[in-house]
C-alpha positions as CSV (number, residue, x, y, z in Angstrom):
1,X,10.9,125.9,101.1
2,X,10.8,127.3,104.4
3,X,10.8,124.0,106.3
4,X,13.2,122.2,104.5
5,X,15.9,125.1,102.8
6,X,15.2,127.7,105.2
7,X,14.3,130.4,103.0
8,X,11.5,133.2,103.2
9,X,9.7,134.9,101.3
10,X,11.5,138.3,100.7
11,X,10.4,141.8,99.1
12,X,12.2,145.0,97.7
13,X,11.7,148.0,99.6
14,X,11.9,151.7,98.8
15,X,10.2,154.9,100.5
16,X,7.2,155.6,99.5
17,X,5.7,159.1,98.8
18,X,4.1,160.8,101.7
19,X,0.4,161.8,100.8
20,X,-0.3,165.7,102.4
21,X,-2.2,165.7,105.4
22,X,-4.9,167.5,104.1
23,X,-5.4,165.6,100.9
24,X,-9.4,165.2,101.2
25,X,-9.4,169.0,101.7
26,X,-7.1,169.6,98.1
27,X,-9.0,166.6,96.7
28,X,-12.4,168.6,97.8
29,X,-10.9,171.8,95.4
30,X,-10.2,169.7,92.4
31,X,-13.8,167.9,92.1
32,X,-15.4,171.3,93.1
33,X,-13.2,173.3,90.6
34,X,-14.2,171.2,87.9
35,X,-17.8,171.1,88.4
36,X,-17.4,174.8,88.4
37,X,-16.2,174.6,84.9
38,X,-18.4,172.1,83.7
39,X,-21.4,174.2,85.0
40,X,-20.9,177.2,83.7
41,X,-19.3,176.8,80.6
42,X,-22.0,173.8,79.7
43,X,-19.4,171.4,79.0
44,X,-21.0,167.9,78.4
45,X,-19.4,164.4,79.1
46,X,-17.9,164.0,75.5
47,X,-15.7,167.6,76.0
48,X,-14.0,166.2,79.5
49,X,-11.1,164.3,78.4
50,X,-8.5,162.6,80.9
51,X,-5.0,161.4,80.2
52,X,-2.2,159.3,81.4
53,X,1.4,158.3,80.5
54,X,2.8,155.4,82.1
55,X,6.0,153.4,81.6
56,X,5.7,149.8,79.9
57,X,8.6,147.6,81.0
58,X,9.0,145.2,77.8
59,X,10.2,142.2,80.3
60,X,8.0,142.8,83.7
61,X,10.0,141.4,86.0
62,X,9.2,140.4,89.9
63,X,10.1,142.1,93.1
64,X,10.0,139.0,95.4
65,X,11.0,135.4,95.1
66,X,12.5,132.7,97.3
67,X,16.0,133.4,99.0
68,X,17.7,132.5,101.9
69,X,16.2,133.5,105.2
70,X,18.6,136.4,106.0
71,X,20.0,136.9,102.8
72,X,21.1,140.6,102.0
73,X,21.4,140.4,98.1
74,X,18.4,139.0,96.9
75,X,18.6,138.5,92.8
76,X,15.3,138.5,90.3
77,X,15.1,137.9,86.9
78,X,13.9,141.1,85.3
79,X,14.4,143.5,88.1
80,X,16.7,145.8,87.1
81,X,15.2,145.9,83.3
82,X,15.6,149.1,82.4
83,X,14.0,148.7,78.8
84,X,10.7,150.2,78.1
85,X,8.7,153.2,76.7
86,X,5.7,155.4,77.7
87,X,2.3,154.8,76.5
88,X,0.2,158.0,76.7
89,X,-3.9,156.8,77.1
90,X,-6.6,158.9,77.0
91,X,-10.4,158.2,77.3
92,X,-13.2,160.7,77.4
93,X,-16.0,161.2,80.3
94,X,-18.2,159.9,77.5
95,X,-17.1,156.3,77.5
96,X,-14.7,156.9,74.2
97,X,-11.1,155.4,74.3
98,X,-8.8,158.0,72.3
99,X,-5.5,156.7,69.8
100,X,-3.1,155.9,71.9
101,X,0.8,157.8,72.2
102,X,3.7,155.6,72.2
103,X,7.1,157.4,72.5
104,X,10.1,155.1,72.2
105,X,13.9,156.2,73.2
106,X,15.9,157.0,70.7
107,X,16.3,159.8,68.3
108,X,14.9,158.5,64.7
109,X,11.9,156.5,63.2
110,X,14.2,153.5,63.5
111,X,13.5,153.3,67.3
112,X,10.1,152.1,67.0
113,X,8.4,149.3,66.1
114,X,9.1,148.3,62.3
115,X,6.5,148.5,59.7
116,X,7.7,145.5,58.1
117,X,7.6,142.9,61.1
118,X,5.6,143.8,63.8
119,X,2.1,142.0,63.1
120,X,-0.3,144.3,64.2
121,X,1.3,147.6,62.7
122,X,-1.4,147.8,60.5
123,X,-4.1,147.7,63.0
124,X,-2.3,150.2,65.2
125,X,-1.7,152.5,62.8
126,X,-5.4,152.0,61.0
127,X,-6.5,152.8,64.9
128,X,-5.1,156.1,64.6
129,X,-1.9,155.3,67.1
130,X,1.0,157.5,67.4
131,X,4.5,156.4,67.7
132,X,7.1,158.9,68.3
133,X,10.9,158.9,69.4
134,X,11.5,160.4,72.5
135,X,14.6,162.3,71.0
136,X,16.0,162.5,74.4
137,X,17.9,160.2,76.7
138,X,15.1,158.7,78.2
139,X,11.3,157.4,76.8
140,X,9.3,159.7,78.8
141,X,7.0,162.8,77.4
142,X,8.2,165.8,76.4
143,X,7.6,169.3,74.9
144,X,7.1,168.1,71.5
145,X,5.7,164.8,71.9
146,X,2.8,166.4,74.1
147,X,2.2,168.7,71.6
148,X,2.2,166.2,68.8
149,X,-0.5,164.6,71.4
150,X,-2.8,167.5,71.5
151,X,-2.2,168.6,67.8
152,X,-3.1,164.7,66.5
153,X,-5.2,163.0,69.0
154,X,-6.8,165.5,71.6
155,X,-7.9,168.7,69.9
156,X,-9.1,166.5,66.9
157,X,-11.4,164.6,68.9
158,X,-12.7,167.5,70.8
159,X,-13.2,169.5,66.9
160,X,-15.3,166.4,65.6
161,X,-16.9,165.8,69.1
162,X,-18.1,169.3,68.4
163,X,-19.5,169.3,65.2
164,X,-21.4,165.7,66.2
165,X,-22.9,167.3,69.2
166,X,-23.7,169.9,66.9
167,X,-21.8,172.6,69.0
168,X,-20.0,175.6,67.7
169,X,-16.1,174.9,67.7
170,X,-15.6,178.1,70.3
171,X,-17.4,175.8,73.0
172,X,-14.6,175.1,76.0
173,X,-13.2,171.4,76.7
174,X,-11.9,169.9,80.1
175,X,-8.3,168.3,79.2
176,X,-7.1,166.6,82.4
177,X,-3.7,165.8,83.0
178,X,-0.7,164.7,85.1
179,X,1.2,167.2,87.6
180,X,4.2,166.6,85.9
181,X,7.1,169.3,85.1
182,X,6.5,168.8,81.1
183,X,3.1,169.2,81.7
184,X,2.7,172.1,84.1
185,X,5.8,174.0,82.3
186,X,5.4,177.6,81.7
187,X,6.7,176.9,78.1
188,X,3.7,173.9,77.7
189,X,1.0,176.2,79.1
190,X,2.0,179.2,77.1
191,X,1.6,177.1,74.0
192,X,-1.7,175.7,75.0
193,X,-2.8,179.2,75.5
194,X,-1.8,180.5,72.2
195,X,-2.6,177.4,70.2
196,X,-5.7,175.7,71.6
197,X,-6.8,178.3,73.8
198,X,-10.6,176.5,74.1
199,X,-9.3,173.5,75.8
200,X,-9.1,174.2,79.4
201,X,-6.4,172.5,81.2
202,X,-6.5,170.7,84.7
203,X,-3.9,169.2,87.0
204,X,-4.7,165.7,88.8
205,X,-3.3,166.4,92.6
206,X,-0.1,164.7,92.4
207,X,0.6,162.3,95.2
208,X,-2.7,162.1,96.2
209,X,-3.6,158.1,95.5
210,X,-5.8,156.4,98.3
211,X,-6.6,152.6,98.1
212,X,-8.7,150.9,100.3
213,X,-6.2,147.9,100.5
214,X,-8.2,146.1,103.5
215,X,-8.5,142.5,103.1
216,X,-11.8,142.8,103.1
217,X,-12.4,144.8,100.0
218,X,-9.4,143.0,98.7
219,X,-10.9,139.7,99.0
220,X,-14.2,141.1,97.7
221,X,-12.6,142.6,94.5
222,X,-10.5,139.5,93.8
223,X,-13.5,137.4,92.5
224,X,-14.0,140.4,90.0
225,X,-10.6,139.9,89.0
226,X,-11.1,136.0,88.2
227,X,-14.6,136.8,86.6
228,X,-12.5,139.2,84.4
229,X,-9.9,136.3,83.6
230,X,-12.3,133.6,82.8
231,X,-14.3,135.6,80.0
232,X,-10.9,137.0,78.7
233,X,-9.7,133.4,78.2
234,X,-12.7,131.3,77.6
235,X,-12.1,131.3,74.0
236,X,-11.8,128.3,71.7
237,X,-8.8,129.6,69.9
238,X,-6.8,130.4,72.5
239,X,-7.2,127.4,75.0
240,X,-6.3,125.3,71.6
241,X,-3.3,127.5,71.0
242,X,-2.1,126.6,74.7
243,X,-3.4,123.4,74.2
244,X,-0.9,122.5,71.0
245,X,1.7,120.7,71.5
């Protein structure tokens, strides 16, 4: 392509946040502030629970492709696809993967997926998943879908965590979560305070990822990554499936 139709290989581009300059110091606070709390209030793997939210594009599309070598509009299929929705994961220091959150835009049940024709409704729902319009104008988190989150999900598995452990339900919980405006709200902490005022709530530093993108380590993790692949897809069914035609 480059020889013969003179095109190059092009990427999108936008700024990037700047991480603070003193990140390992702040990073330093956070590890040492937890162990605080998980020293003295005795607070075992199974208590610590950390969640996400991140957006799920329905059609991923690319950033890059083949253009013209000096080309200033630069078209990809899927770039600009705007649909999506916000899954909500959370997994506890334990090794235990929580019911996931799903919140979908729109303003009524008939946003999200249908009962009647999505195929594995059954199974997400039997898993203990949570789907919920976002009721707003966009599909990210908000006041009452967190607190659908920690009324249904979180501070049910920290109750029976409890009583498996065979610890008395005033023992404290670790709850870590995004810096994010819903999150940190005065009105979110206020009812965290009031209503679940055993779970203790921590911030993840916000802005503060480092990667080791060196080839090197790159290079090294990549045959992790086709290790992962092949088990995922050596399966008998599957390679048929492809296979049919």
């Amino acid at each position: 392509m480059d020889r013969h139709l003179g095109w190059s290989y092009r990427r999108a581009t936008k700024a990037a946040k700047k991480v603070p300059d003193n990140v390992d110091e702040i990073l330093k606070e956070a590890y040492l502030r937890e162990a605080y709390l998980i020293r003295n209030y005795a607070i075992p793997g199974g208590l610590r629970v950390n969640t996400d939210q991140t957006q799920i594009v329905y059609q991923q599309g690319t950033s890059t492709t083949w253009s013209e070598r000096g080309a200033k509009q630069v078209p990809t299929i899927g770039h600009e696809e705007k649909r999506a929705f916000t899954l909500v994961p959370s997994i506890s220091a334990s090794g235990v993967l929580l019911p996931m959150q799903a919140i979908y835009h729109g303003q009524k049940e008939g946003s999200l997926p249908s009962a009647k024709t999505s195929p594995t409704y059954a199974e997400a729902a039997g898993l203990g998943f949570r789907l919920l319009p976002s009721k707003s104008k966009t599909y990210w988190s908000t006041q009452e879908s967190m607190r659908d989150l920690v009324d249904n999900t979180i501070a049910p598995y920290f109750e029976a965590t409890k009583t498996e452990l065979g610890l008395p339900q005033t023992q404290f919980s670790i709850w870590k979560i995004d810096c994010w405006s819903v999150h940190k709200s005065k009105e979110f902490m206020d009812w965290m305070r009031e209503n679940h005022p055993r779970i203790i709530v921590l911030f993840i530093p916000a802005n503060f990822m480092k990667l080791d993108t060196s080839l090197g380590t790159l290079r090294d993790r990549s045959l992790g990554w086709m290790v992962a692949a092949f088990h995922d897809c050596n399966d008998v069914a599957v390679i048929q499936k492809v296979c049919a035609f």
